[in-house]
PDBQT receptor file of N, H, CA, C and O in Angstrom, charges set to zero:
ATOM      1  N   UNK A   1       2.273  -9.168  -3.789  1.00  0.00    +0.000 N 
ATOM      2  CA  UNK A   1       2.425  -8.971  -2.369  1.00  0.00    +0.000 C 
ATOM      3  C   UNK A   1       1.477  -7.850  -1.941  1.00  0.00    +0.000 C 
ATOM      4  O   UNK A   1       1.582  -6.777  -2.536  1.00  0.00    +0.000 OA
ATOM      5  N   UNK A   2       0.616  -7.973  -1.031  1.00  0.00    +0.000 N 
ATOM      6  H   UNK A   2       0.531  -8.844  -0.548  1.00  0.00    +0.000 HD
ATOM      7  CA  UNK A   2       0.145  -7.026   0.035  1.00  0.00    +0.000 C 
ATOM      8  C   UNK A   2       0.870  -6.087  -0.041  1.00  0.00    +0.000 C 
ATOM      9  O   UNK A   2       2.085  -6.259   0.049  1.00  0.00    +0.000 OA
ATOM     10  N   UNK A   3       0.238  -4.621  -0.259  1.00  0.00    +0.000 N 
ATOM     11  H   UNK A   3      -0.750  -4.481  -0.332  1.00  0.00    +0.000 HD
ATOM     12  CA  UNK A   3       0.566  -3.483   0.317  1.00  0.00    +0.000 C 
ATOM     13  C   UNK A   3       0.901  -3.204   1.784  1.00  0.00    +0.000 C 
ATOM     14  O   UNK A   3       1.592  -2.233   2.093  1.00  0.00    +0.000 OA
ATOM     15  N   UNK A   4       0.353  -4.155   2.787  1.00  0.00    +0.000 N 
ATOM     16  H   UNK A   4      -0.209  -4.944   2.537  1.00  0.00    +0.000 HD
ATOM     17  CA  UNK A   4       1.097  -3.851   4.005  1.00  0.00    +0.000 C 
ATOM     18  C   UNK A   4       1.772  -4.397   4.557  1.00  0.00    +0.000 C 
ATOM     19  O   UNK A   4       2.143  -4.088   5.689  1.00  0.00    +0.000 OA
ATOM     20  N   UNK A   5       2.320  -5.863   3.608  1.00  0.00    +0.000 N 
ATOM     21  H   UNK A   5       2.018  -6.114   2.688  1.00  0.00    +0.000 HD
ATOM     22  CA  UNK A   5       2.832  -6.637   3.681  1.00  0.00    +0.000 C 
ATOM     23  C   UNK A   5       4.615  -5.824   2.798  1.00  0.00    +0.000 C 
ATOM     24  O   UNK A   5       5.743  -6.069   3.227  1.00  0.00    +0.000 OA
ATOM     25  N   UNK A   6       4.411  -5.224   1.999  1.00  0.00    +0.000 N 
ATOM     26  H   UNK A   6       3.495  -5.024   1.651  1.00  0.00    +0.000 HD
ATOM     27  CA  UNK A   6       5.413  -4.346   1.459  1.00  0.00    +0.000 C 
ATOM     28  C   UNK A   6       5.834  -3.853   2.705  1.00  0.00    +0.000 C 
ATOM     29  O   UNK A   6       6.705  -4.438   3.349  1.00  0.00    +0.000 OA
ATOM     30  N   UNK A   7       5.154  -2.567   3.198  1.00  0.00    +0.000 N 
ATOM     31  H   UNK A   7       4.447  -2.091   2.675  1.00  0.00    +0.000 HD
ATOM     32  CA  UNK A   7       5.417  -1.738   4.200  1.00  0.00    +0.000 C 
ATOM     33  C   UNK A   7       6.332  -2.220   5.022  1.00  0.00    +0.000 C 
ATOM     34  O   UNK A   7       7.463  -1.812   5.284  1.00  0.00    +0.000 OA
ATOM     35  N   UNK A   8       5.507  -3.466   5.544  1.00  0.00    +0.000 N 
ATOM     36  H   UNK A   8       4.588  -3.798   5.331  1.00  0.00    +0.000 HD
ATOM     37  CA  UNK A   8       6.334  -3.880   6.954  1.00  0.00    +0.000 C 
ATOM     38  C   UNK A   8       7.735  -4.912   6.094  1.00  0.00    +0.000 C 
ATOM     39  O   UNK A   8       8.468  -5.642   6.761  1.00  0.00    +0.000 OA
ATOM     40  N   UNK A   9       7.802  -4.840   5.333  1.00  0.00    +0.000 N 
ATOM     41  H   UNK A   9       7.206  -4.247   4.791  1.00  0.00    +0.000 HD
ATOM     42  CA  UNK A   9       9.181  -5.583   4.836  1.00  0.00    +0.000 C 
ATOM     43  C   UNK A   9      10.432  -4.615   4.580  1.00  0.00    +0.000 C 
ATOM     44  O   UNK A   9      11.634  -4.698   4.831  1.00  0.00    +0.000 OA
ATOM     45  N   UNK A  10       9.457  -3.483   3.852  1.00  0.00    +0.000 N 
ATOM     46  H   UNK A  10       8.480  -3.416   3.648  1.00  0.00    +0.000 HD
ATOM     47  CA  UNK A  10      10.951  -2.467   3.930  1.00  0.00    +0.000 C 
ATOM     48  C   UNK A  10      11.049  -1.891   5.301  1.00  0.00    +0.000 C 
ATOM     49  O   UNK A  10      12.131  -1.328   5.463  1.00  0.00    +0.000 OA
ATOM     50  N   UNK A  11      10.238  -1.851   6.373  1.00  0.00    +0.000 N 
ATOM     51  H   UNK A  11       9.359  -2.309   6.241  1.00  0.00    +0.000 HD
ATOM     52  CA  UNK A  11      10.288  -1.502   8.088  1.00  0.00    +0.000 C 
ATOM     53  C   UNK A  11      10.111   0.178   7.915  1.00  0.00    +0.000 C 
ATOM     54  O   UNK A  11      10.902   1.114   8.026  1.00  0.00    +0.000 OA
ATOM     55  N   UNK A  12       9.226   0.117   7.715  1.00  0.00    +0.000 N 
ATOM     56  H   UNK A  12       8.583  -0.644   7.626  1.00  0.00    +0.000 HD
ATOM     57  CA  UNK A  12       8.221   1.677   7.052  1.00  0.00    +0.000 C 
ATOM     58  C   UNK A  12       7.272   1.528   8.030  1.00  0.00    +0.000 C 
ATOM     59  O   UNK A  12       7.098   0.487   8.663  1.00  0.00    +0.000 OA
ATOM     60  N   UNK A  13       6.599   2.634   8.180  1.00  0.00    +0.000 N 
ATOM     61  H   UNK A  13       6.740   3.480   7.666  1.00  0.00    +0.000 HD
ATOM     62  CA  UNK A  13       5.681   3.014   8.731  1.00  0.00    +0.000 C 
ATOM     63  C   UNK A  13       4.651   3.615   7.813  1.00  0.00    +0.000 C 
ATOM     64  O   UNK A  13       5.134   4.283   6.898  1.00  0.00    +0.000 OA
ATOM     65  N   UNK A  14       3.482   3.537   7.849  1.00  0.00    +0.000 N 
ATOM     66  H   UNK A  14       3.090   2.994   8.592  1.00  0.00    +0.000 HD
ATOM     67  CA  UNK A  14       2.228   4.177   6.782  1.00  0.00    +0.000 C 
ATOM     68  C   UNK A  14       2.611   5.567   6.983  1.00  0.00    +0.000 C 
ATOM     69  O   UNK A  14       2.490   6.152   5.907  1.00  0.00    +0.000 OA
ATOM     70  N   UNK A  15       3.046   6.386   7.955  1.00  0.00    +0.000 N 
ATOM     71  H   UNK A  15       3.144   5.910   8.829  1.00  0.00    +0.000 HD
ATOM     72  CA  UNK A  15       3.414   7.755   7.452  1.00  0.00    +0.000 C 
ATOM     73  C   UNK A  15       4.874   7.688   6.498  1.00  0.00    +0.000 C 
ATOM     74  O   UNK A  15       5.216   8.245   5.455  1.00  0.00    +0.000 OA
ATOM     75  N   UNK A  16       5.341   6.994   7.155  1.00  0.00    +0.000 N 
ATOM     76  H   UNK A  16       5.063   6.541   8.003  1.00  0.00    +0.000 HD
ATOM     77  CA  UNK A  16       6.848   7.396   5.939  1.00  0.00    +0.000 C 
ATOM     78  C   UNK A  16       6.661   6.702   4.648  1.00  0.00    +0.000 C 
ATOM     79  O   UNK A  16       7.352   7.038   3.687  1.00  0.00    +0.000 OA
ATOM     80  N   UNK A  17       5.645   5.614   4.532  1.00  0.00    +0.000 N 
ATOM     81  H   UNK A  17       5.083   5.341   5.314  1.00  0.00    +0.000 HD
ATOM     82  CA  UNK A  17       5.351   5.280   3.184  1.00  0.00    +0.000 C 
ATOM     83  C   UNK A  17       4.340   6.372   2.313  1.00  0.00    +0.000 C 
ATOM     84  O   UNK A  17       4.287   6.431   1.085  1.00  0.00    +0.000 OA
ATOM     85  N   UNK A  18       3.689   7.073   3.109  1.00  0.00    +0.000 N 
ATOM     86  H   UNK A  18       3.731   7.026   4.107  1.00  0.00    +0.000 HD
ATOM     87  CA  UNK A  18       2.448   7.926   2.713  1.00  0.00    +0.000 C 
ATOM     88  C   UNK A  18       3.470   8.963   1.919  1.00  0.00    +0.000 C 
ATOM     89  O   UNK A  18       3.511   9.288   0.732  1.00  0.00    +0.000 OA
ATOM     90  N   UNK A  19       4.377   9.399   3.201  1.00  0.00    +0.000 N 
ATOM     91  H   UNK A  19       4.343   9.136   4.165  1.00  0.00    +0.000 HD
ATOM     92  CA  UNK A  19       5.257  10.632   2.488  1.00  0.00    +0.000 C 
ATOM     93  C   UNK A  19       5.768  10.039   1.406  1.00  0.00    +0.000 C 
ATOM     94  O   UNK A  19       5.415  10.697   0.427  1.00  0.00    +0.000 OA
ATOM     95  N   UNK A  20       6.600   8.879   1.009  1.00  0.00    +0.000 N 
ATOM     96  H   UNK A  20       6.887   8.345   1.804  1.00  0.00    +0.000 HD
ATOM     97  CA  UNK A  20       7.116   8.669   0.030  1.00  0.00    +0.000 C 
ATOM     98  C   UNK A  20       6.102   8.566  -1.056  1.00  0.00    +0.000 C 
ATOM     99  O   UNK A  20       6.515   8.462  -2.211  1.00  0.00    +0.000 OA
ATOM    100  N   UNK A  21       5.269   8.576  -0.902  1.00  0.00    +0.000 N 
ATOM    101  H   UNK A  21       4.933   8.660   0.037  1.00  0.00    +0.000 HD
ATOM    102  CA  UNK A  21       3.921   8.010  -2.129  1.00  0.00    +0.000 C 
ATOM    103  C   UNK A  21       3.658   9.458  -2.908  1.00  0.00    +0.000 C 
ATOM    104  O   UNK A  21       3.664   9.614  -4.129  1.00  0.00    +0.000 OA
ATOM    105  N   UNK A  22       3.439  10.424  -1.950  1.00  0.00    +0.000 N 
ATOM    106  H   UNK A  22       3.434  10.297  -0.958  1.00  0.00    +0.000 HD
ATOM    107  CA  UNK A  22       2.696  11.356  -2.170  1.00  0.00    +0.000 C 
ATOM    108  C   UNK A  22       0.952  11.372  -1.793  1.00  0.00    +0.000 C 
ATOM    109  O   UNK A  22       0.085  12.064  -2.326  1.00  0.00    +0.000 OA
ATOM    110  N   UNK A  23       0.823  10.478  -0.823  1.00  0.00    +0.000 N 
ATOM    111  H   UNK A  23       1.527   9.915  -0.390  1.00  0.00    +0.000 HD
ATOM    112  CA  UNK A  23      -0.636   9.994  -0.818  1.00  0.00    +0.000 C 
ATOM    113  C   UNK A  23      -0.699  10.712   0.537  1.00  0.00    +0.000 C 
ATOM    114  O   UNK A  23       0.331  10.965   1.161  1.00  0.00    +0.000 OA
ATOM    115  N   UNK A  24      -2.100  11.085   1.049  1.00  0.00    +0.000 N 
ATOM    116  H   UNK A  24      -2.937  10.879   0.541  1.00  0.00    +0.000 HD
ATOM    117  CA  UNK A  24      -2.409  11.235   2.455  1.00  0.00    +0.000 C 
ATOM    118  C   UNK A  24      -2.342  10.439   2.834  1.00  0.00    +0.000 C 
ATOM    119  O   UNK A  24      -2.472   9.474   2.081  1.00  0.00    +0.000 OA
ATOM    120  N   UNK A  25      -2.052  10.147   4.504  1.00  0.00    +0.000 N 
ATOM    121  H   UNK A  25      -1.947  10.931   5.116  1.00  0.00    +0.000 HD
ATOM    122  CA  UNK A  25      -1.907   9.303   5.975  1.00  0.00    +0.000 C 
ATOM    123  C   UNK A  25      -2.934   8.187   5.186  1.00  0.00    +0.000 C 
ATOM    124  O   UNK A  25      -2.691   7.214   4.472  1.00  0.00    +0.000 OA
ATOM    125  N   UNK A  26      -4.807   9.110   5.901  1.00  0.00    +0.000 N 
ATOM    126  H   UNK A  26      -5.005   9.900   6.481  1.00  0.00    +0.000 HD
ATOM    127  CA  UNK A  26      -6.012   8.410   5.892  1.00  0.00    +0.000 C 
ATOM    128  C   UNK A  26      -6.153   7.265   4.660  1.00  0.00    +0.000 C 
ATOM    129  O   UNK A  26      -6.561   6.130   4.904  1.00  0.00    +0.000 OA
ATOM    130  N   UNK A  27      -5.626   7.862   2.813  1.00  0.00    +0.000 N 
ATOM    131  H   UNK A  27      -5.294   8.784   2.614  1.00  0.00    +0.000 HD
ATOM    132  CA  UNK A  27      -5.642   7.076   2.109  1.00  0.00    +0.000 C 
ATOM    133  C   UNK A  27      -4.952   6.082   1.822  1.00  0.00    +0.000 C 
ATOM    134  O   UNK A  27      -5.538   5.186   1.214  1.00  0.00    +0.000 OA
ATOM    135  N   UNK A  28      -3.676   5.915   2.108  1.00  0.00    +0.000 N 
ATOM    136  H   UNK A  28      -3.200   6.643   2.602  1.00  0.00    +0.000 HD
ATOM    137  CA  UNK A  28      -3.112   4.729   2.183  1.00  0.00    +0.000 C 
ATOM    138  C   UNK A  28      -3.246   3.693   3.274  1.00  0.00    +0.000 C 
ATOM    139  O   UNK A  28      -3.104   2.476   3.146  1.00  0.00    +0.000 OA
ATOM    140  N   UNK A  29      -3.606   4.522   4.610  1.00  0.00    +0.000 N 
ATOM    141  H   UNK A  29      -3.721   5.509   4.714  1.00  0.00    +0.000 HD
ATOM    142  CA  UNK A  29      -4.379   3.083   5.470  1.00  0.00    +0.000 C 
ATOM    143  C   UNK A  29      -5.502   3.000   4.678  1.00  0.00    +0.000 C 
ATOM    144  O   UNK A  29      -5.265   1.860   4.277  1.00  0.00    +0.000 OA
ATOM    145  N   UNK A  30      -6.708   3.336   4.038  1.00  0.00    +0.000 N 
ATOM    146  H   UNK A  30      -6.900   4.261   4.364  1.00  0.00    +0.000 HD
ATOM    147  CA  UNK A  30      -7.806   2.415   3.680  1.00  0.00    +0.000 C 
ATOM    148  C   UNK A  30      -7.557   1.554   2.063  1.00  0.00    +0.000 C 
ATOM    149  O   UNK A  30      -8.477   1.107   1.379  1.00  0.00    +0.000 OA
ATOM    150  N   UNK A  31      -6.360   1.499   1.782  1.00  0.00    +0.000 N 
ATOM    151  H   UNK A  31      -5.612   1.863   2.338  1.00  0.00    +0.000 HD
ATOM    152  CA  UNK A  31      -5.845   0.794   0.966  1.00  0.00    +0.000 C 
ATOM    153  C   UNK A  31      -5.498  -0.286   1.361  1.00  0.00    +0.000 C 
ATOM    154  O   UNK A  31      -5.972  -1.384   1.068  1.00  0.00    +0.000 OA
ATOM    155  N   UNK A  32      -4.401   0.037   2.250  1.00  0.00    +0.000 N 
ATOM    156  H   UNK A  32      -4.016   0.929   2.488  1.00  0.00    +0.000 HD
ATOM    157  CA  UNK A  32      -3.536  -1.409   3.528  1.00  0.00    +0.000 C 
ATOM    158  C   UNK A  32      -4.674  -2.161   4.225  1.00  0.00    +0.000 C 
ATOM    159  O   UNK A  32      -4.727  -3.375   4.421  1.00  0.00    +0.000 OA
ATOM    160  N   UNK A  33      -5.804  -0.993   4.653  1.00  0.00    +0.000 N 
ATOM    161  H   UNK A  33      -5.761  -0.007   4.494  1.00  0.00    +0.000 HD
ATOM    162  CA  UNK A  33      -7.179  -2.030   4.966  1.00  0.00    +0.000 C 
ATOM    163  C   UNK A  33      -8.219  -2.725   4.164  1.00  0.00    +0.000 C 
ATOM    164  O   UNK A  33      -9.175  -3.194   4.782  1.00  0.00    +0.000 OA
ATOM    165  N   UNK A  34      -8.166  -2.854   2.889  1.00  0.00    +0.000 N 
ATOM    166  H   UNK A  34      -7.390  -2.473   2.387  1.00  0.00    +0.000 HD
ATOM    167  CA  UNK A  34      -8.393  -2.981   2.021  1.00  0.00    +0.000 C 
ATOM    168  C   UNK A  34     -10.122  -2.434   2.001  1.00  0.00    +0.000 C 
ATOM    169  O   UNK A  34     -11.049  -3.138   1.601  1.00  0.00    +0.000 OA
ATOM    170  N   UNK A  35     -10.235  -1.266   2.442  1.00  0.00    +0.000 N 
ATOM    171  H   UNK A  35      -9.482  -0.694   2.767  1.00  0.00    +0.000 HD
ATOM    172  CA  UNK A  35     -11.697  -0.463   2.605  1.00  0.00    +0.000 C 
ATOM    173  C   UNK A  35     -11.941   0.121   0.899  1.00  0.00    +0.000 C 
ATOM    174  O   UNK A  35     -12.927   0.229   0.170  1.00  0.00    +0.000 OA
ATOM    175  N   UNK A  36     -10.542   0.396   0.764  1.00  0.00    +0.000 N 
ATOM    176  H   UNK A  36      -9.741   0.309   1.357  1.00  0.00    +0.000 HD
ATOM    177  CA  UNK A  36     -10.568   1.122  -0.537  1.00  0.00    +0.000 C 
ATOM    178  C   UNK A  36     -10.157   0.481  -1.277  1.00  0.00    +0.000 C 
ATOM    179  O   UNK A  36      -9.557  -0.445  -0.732  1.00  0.00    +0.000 OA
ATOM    180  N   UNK A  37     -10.122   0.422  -2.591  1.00  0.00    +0.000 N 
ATOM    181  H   UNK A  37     -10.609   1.175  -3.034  1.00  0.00    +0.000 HD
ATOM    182  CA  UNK A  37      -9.329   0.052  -3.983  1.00  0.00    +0.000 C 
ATOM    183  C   UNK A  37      -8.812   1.917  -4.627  1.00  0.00    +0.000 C 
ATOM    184  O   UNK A  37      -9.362   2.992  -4.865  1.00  0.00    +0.000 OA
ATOM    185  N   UNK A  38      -7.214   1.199  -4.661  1.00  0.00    +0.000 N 
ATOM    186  H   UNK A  38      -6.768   0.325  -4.468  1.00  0.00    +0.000 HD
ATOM    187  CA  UNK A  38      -6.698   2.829  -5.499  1.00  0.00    +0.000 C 
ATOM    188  C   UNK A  38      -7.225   2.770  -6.603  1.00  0.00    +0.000 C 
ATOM    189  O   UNK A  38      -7.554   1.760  -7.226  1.00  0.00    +0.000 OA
ATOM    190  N   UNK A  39      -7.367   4.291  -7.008  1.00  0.00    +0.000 N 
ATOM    191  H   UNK A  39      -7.100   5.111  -6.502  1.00  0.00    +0.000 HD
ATOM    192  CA  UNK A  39      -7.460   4.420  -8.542  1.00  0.00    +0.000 C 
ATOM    193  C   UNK A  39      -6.463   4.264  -9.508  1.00  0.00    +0.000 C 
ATOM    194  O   UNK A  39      -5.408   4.571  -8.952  1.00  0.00    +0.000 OA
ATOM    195  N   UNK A  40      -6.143   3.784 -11.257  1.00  0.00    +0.000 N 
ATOM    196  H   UNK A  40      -6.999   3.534 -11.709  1.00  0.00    +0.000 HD
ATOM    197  CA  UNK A  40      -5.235   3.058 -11.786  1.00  0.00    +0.000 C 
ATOM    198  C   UNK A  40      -3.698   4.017 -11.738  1.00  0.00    +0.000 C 
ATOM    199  O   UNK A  40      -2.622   3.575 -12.142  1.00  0.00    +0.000 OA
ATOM    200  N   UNK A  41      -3.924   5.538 -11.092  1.00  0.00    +0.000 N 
ATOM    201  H   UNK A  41      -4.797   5.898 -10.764  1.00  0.00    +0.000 HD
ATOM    202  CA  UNK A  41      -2.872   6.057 -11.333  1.00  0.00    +0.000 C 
ATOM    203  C   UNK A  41      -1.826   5.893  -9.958  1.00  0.00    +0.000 C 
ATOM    204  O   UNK A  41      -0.611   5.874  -9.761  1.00  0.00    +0.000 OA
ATOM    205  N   UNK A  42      -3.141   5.784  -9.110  1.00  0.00    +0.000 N 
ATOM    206  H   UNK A  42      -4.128   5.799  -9.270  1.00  0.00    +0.000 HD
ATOM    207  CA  UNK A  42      -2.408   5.779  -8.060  1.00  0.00    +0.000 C 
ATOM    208  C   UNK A  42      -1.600   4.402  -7.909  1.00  0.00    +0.000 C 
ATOM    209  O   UNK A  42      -0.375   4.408  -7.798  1.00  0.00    +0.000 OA
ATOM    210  N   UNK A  43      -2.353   3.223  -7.911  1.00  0.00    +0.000 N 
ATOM    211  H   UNK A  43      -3.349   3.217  -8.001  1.00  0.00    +0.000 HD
ATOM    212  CA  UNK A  43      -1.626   1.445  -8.449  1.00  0.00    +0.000 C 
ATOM    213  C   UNK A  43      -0.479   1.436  -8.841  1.00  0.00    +0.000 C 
ATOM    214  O   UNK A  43       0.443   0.744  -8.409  1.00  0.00    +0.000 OA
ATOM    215  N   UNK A  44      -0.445   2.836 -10.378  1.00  0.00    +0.000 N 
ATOM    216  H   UNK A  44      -1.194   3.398 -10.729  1.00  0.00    +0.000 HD
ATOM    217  CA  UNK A  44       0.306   2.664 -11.222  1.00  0.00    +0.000 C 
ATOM    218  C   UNK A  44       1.991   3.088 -10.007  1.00  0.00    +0.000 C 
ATOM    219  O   UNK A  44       2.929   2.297  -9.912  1.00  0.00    +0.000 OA
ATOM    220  N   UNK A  45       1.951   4.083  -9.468  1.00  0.00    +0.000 N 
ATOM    221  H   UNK A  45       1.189   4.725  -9.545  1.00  0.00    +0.000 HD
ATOM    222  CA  UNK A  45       2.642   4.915  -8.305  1.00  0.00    +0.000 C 
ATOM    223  C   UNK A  45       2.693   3.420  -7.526  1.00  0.00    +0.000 C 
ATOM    224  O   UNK A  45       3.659   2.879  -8.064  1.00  0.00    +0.000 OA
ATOM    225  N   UNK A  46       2.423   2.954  -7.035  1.00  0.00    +0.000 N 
ATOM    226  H   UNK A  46       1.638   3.394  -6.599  1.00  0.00    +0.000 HD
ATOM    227  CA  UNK A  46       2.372   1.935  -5.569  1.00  0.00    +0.000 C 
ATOM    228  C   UNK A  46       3.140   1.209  -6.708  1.00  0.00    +0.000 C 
ATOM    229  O   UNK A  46       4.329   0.993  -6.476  1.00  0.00    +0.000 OA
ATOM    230  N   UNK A  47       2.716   0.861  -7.725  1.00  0.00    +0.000 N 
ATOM    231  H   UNK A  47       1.750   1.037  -7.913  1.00  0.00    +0.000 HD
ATOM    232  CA  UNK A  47       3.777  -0.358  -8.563  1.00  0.00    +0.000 C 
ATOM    233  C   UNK A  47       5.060   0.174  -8.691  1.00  0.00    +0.000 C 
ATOM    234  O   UNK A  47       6.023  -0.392  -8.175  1.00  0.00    +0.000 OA
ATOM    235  N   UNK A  48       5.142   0.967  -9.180  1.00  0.00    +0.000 N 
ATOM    236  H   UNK A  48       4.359   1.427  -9.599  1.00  0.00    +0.000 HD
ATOM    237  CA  UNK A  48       6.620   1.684  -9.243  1.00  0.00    +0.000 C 
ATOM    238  C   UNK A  48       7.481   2.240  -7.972  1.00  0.00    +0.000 C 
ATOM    239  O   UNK A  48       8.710   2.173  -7.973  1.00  0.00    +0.000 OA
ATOM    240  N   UNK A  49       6.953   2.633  -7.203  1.00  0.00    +0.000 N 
ATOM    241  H   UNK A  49       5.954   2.688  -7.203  1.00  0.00    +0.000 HD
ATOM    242  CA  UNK A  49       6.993   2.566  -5.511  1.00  0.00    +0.000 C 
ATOM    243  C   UNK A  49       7.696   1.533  -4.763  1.00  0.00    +0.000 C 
ATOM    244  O   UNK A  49       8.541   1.805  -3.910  1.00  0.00    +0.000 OA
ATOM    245  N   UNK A  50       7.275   0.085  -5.149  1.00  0.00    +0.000 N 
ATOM    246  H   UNK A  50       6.589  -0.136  -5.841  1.00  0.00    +0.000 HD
ATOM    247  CA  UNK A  50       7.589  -1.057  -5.006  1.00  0.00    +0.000 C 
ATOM    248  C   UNK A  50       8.017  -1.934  -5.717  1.00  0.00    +0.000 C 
ATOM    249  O   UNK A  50       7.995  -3.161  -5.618  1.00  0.00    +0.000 OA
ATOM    250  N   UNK A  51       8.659  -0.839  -6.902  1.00  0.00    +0.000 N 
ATOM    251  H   UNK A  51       8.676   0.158  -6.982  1.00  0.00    +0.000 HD
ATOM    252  CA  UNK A  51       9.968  -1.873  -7.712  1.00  0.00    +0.000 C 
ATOM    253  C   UNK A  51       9.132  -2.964  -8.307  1.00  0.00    +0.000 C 
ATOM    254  O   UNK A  51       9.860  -3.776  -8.878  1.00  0.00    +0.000 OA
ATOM    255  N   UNK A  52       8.149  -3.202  -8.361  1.00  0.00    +0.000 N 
ATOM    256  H   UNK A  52       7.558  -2.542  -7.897  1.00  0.00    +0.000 HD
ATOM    257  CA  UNK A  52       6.760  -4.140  -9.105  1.00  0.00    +0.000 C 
ATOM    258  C   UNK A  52       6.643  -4.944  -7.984  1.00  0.00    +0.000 C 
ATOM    259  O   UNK A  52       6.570  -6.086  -8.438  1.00  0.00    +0.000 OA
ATOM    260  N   UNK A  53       6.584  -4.993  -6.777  1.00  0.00    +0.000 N 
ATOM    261  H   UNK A  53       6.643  -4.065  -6.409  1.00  0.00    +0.000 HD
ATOM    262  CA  UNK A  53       6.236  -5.810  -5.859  1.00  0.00    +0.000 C 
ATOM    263  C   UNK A  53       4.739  -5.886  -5.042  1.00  0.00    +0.000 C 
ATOM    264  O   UNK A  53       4.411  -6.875  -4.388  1.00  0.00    +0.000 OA
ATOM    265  N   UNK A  54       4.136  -5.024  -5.150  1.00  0.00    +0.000 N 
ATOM    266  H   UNK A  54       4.403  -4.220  -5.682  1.00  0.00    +0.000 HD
ATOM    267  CA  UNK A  54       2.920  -4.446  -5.693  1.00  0.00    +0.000 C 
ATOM    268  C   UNK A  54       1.982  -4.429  -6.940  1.00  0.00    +0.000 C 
ATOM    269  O   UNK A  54       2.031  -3.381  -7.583  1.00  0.00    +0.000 OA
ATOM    270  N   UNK A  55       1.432  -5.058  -7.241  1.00  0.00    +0.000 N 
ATOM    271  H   UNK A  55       1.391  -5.909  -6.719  1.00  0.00    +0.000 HD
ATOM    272  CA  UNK A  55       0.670  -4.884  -8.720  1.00  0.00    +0.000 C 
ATOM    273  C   UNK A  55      -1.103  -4.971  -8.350  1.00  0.00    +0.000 C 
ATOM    274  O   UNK A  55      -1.632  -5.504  -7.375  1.00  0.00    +0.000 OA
ATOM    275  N   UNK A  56      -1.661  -4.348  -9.341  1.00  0.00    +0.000 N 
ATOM    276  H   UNK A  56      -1.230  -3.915 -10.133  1.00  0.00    +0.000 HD
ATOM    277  CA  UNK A  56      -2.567  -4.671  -9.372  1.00  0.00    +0.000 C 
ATOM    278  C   UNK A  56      -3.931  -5.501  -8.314  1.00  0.00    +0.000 C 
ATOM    279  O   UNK A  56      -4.746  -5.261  -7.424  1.00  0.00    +0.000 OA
ATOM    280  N   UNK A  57      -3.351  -6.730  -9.317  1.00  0.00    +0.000 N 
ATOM    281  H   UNK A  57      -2.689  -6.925 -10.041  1.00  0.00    +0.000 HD
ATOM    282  CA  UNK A  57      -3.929  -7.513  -8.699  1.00  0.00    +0.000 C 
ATOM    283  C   UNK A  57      -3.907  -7.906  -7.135  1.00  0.00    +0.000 C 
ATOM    284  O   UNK A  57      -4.916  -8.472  -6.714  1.00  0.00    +0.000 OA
ATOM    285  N   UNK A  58      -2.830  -7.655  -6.219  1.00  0.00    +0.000 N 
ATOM    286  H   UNK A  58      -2.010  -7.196  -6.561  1.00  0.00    +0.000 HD
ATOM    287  CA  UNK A  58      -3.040  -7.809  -5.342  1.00  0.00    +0.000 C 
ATOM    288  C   UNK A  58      -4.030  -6.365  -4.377  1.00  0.00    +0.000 C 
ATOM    289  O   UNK A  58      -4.001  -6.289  -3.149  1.00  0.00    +0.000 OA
ATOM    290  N   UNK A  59      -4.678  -5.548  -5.115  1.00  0.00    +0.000 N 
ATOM    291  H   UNK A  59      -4.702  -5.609  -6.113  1.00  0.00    +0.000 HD
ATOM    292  CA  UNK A  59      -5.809  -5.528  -4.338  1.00  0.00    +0.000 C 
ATOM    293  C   UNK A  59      -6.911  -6.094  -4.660  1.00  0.00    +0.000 C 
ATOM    294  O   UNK A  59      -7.660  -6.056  -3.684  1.00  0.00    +0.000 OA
ATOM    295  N   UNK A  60      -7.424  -6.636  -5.600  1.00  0.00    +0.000 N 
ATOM    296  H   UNK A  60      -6.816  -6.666  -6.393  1.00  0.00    +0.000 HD
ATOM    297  CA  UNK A  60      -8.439  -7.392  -6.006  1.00  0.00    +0.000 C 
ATOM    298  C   UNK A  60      -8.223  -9.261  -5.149  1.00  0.00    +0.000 C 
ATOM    299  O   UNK A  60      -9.085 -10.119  -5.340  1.00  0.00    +0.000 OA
ATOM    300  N   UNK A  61      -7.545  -9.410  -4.678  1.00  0.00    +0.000 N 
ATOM    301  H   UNK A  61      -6.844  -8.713  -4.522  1.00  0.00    +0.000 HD
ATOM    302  CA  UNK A  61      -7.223 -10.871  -4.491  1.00  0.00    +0.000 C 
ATOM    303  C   UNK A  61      -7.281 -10.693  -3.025  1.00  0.00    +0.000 C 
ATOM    304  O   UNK A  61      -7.074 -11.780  -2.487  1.00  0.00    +0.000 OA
ATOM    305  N   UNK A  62      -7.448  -9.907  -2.315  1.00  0.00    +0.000 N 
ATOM    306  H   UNK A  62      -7.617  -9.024  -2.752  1.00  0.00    +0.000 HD
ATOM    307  CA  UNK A  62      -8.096  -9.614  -0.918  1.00  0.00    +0.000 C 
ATOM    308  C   UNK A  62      -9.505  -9.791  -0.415  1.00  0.00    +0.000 C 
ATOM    309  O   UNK A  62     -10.011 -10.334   0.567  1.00  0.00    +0.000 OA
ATOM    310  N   UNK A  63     -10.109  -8.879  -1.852  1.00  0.00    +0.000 N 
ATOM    311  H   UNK A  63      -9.698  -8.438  -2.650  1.00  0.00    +0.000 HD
ATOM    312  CA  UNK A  63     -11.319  -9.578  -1.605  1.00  0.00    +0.000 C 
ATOM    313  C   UNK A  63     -12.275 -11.048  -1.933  1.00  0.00    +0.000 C 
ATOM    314  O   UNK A  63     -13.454 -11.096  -2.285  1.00  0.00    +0.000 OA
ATOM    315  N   UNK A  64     -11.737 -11.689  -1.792  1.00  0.00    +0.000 N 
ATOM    316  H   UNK A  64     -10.780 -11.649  -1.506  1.00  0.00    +0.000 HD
ATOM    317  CA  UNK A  64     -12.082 -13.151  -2.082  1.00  0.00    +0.000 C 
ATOM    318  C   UNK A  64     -12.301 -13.657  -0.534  1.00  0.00    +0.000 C 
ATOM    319  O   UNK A  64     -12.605 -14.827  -0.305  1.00  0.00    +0.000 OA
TER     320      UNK A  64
């Protein structure tokens, strides 16, 4: 699943997901925009974040 597709399912907002992450505002929108790819620690955090609903691969499968 999409990272902002997560967000808007638990009815989060990118700041209250940011706070829960530990991530800045700016970096988790260019994740959700898919401008960026996280680095594996941060993934690793967004996977566990999201109970594995989040993995990996779904930022690589955006860009196609």
């Amino acid at each position: 699943m999409q990272l902002t597709k997560f967000i808007e399912k638990q009815e989060k907002t990118l700041i209250q997901a940011s706070k829960e992450l530990g991530f800045n505002y700016e970096d988790l929108r260019r994740y959700c925009a898919g401008l960026v790819i996280p680095r594996p620690d941060r993934m690793q955090k967004i996977y566990d974040w999201s109970g594995g609903e989040v993995t990996a691969n779904d930022f690589y499968e955006r860009a196609e």
